[in-house]
C-alpha positions in Angstrom: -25.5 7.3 25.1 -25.9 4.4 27.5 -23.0 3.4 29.4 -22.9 -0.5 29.3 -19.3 -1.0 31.6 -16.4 0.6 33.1 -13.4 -0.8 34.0 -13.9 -3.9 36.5 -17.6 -4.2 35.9 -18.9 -7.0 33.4 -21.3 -6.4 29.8 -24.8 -7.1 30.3 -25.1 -8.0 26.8 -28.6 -8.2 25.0 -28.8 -10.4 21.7 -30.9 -10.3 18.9 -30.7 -12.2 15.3 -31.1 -10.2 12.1 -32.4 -12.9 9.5 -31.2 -11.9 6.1 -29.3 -15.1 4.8 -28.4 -15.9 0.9 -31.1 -17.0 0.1 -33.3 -14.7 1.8 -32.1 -11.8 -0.1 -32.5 -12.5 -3.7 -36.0 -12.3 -3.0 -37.5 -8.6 -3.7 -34.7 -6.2 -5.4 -33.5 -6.9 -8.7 -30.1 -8.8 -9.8 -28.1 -6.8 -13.3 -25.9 -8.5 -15.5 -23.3 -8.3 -13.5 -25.2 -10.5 -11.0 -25.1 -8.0 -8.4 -28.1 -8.2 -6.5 -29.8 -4.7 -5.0 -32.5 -4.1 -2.8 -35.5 -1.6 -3.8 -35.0 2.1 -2.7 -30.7 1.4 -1.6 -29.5 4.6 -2.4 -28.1 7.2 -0.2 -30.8 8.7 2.0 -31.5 12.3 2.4 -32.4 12.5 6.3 -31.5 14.0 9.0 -29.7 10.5 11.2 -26.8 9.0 9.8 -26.5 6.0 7.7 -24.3 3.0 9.1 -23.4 0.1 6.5 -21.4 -3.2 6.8 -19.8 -5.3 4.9 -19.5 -9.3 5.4 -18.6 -12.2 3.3 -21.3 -14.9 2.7 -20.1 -18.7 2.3 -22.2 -21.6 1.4 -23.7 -23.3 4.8 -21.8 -25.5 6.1 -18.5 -24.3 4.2 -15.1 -24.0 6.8 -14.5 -19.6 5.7 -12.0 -19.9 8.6 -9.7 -22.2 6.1 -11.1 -21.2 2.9 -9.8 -23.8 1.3 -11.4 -23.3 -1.8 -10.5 -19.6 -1.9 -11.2 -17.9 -5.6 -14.0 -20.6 -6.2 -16.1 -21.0 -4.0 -19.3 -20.2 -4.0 -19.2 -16.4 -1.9 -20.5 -13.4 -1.9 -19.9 -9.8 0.0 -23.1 -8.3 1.4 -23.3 -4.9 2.0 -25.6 -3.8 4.9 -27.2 -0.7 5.9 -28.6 0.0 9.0 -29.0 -4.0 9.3 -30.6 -4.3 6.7 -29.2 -5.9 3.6 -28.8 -3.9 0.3 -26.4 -5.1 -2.0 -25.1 -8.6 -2.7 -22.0 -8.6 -5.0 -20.4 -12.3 -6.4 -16.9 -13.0 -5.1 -14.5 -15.3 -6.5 -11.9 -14.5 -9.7 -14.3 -15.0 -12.6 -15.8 -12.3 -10.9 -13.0 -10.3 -10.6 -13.6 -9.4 -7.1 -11.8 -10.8 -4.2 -12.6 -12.6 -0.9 -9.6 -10.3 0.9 -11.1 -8.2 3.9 -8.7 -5.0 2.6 -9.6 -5.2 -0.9 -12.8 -3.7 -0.2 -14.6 -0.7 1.2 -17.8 1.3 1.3 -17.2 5.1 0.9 -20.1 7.5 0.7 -22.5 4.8 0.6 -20.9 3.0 -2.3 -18.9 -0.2 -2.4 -15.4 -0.2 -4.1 -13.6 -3.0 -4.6 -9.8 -3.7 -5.9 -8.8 -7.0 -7.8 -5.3 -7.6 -9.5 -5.8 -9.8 -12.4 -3.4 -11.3 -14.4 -1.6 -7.7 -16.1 -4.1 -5.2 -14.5 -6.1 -3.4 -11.4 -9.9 -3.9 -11.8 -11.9 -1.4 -9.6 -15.8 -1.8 -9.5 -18.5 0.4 -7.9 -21.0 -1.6 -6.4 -20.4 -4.5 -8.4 -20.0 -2.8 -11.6 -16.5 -2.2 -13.5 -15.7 1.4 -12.9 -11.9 1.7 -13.6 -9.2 -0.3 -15.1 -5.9 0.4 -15.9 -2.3 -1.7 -16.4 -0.6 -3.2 -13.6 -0.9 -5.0 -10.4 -1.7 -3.2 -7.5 -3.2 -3.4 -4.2 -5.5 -0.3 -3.1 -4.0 0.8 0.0 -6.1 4.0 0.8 -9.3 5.8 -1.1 -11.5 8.8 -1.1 -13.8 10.4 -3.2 -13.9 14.0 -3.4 -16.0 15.5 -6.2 -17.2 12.9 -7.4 -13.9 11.6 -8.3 -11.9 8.3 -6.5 -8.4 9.3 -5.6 -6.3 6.0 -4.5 -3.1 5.1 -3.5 -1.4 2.0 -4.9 1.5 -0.5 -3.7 2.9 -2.8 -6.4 2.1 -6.6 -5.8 5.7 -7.5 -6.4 6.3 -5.1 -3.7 9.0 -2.7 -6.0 6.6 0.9 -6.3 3.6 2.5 -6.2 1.4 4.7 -7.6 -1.4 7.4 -6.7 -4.3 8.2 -9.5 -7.5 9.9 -9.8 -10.2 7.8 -11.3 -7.1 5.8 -12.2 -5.4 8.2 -14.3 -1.5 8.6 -12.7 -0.8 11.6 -11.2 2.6 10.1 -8.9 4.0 6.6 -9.8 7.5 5.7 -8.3 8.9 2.2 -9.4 10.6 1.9 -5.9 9.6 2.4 -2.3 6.2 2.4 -0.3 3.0 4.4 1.2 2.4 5.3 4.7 -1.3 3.8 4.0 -3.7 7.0 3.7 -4.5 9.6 2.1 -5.2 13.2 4.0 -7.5 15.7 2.8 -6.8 19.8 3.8 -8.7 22.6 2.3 -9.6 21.3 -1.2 -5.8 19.4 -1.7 -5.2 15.4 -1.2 -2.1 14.8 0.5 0.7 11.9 1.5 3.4 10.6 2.6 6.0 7.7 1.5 9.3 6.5 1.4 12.2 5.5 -1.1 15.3 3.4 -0.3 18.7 4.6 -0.8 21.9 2.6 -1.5 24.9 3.1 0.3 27.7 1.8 1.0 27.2 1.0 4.4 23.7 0.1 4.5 20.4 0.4 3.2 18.9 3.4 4.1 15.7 5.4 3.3 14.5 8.8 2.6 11.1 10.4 2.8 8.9 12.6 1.5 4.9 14.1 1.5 3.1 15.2 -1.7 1.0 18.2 -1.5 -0.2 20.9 -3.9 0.7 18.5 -7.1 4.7 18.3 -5.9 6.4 16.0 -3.8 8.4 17.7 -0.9 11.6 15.6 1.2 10.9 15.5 4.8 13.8 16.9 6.8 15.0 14.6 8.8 17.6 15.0 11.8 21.0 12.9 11.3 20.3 11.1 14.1 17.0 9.4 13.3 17.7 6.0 13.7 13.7 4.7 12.3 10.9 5.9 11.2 7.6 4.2 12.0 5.4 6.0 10.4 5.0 10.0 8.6 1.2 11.5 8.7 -0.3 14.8 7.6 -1.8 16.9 10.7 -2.6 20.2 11.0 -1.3 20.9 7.4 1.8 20.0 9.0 4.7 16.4 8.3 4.9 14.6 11.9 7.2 11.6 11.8 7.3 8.7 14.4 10.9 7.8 14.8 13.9 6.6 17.1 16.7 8.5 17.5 20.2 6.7 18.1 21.1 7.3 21.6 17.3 7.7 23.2 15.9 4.9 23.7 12.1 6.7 23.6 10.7 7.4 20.2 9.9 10.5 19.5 7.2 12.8 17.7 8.8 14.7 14.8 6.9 18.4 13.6 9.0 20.7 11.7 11.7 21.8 13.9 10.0 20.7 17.0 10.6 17.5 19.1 8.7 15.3 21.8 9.8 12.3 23.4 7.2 9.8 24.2 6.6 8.5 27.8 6.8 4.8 27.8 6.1 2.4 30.5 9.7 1.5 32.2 11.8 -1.5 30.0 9.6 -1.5 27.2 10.8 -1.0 23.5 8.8 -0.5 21.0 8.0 -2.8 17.8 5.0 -1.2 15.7 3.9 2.2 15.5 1.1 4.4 13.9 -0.3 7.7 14.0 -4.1 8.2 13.9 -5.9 12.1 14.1 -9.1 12.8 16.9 -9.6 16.1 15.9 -6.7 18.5 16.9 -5.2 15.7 18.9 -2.2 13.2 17.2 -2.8 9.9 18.6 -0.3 7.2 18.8 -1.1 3.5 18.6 1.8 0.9 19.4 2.6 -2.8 19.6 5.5 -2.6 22.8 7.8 -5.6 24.1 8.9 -5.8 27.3 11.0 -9.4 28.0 8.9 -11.9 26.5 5.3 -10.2 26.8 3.7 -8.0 24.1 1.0 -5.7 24.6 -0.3 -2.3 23.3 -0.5 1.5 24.0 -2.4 4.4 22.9 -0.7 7.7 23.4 -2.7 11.1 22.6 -0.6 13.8 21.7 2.9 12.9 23.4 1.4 11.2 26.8 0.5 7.9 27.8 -2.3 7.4 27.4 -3.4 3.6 28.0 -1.5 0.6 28.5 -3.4 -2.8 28.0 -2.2 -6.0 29.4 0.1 -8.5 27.6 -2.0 -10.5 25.3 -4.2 -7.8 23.8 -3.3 -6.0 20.8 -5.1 -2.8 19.1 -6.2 -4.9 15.7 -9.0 -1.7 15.0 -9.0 2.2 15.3 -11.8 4.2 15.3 -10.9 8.5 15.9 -13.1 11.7 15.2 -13.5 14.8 17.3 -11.6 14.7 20.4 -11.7 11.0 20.9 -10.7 7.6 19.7 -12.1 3.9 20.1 -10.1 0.6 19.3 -10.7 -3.0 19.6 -8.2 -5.0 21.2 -8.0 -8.9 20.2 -7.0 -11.8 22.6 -4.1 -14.1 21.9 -5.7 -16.7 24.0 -9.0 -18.2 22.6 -9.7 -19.0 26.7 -9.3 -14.9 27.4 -11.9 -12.5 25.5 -10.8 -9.3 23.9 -11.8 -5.8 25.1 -13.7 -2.6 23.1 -11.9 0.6 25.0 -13.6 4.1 24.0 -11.4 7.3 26.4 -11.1 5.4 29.2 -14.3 2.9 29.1 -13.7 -0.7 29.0 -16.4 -3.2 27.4 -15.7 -7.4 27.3 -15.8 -8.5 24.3 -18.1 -11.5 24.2 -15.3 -14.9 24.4 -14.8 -16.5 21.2 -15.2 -13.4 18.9 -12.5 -11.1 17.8 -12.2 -8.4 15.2 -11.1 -9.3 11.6 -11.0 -7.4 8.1 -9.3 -3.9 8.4 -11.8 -1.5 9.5 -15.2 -2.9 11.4 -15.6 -0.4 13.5 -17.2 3.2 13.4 -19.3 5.5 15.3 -22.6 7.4 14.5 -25.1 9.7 16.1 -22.5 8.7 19.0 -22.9 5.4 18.7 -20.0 2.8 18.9 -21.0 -0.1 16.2 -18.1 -2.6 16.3 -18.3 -5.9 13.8 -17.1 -9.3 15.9 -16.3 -12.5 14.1 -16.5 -15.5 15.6 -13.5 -17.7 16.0 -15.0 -20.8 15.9 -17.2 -20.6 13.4 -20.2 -19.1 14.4 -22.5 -16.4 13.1 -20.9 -12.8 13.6 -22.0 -9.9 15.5 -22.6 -6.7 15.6 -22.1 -4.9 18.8 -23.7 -1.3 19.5 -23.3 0.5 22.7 -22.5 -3.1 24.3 -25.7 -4.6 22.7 -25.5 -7.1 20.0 -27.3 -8.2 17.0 -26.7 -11.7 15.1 -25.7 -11.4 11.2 -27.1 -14.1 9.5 -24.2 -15.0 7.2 -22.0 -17.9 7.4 -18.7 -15.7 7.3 -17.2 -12.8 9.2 -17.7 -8.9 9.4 -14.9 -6.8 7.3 -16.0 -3.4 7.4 -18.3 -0.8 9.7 -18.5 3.1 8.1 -21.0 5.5 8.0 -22.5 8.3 6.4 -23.4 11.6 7.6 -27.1 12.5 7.6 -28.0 15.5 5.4 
């Protein structure tokens, strides 16, 4: 893997257009019923490098995306990449039943899903296609597929509930309460976490819980937890994020074991998440100190990196030992920063990272979708080289698929 920059040395960066507009791409292929265009030959490949797709929405030239002020109607649609090349160009807008939201959206095996709550139900479609239905308005908050079936997690839209389903039949539904946003797989069982509010007299309090083998579990708590920021799966084992009243550093919660986190001296914290590299539990966080923000990654429970105040971690990318994020400026005058273990990479100034998950790494190499902030065409940045994408919009998703 080429090494573009370290820390205090700037990105040589190398740019290159890939032209496949709108109108480009309803050439060769063929467009269904459904008006869902395809190019010839997109499926899932059988060799030996992996596959990388992207997904970006596609506005009319000329059209402000950044406003959207004709959002449901306008004419859009979300383009579905792979290896640069465009294969799939699905309609967008609500007589479509498929939404211009960045999270209501993603490509999983090679396949696009997407998520729309209609007027009394949830419409999922498979590249473009219906592919489930079922009563109720939800938002999908975390997918998989495992034998061939699509497990999903689903928060209520009027906020009161959720449910989890296979191929949208309800296995868990709870009309109170809410997610910690993924789902885990160990061995051959689909596993998560959530929470339920509790009434007291005193105050509102909650109590939480994993599901796993079919039967939902309460996680033991101490009676001094103060907060929970966030309960994950790893190792087959509950870990909780939470404050404790009386320490003012949050803490890793396994079983009956506890870690205190090292943080950087008068900082609190605001925002916290758990993401797994491998065997290690990483820790991302959004930390005040006075009247500057800023963010920190923690791998197991040590500091690991602290970024100046005005980035923030807005994209996470772990797997084997290691994690990558994208941090995003608050200051259009200051560019962001791409930070794989310790390597720092400028992000070019004007272009920041939107949708939920744009980045992703294959074949070890780092592919992170940039939108621009003032309008322009987005990129795609590899190993600190980037490539235009010809589409008046912005960059939602980066994933990939294993090669056989």
């Amino acid at each position: 893997m080429k090494k573009i920059a370290r820390k205090g040395m700037q990105v040589a960066v190398g740019l290159c257009a890939i032209s496949w507009g709108i109108s480009e791409i309803d050439g060769p292929g063929k467009v269904d019923v459904n008006d869902v265009w395809t190019a010839p030959s997109s499926g899932i490949p059988s060799t030996s490098h992996s596959r990388t797709y992207v997904t970006a929405f596609d506005y009319p030239d000329g059209y402000d995306w950044r406003h959207n002020p004709e959002k449901g109607s306008v004419r859009c649609s979300l383009i579905v990449f792979s290896d640069s090349k465009p294969i799939m160009k699905v309609p967008v807008g609500d007589a479509y039943l498929v939404s211009d939201d960045p999270d209501m959206h993603r490509v999983i095996d090679g396949h696009l899903y997407t998520d729309f709550a209609a007027d009394a139900e949830t419409v999922i479609k498979k590249d473009g296609k219906p592919f489930i239905s079922y009563e109720g308005r939800e938002a999908i908050v975390a997918a998989l597929v495992k034998n061939d079936s699509l497990y999903t997690l689903g928060q209520k839209r009027n906020g009161k509930g959720f449910s989890y389903r296979i191929n949208g039949r309800v296995v868990l539904e709870r009309e109170s309460g809410y997610v910690f946003g993924r789902l885990t797989e160990i061995q051959d069982d689909v596993c998560f976490a959530f929470a339920e509010p509790v009434e007291s007299s005193e105050s509102k309090l909650e109590r939480y819980y994993s599901f796993r083998k079919g039967s939902v579990s309460q996680v033991a708590l101490r009676e001094d937890v103060r907060k929970v920021w966030d309960v994950c799966f790893h190792q087959g084992k509950v870990s909780c994020l939470a404050t404790l009243t009386g320490i003012s550093e949050p803490v890793i919660i396994s079983e009956s074991r506890l870690d205190a986190l090292s943080m950087p001296y008068g900082s609190t914290i605001v925002s916290g998440q758990f993401f797994s590299a491998g065997n290690i539990l990483g820790i991302e966080m959004i930390l005040e100190s006075g009247s500057d923000f800023f963010s920190a990654m923690w791998l197991q429970n040590t500091l690991f990196q602290k970024f100046a105040a005005g980035l923030t971690v807005s994209s996470i990318w772990s797997g084997g030992d290691g994690f990558a994020c994208v941090l995003n400026s608050d200051s259009p005058s200051v560019g962001g920063a791409i930070f794989r273990m310790g390597e720092r990479y400028e992000v070019p100034l004007g272009f920041c990272c939107l949708g939920g998950a744009p980045v992703d790494v294959a074949d070890g190499i780092l592919t992170v979708g940039l939108s621009s902030i003032t309008g322009k065409k987005p990129l795609l940045w590899k190993d600190g080289k980037t490539e235009e994408l010809d589409v008046n919009g912005y960059i939602c998703t980066v994933s990939s698929v294993p090669g056989k």
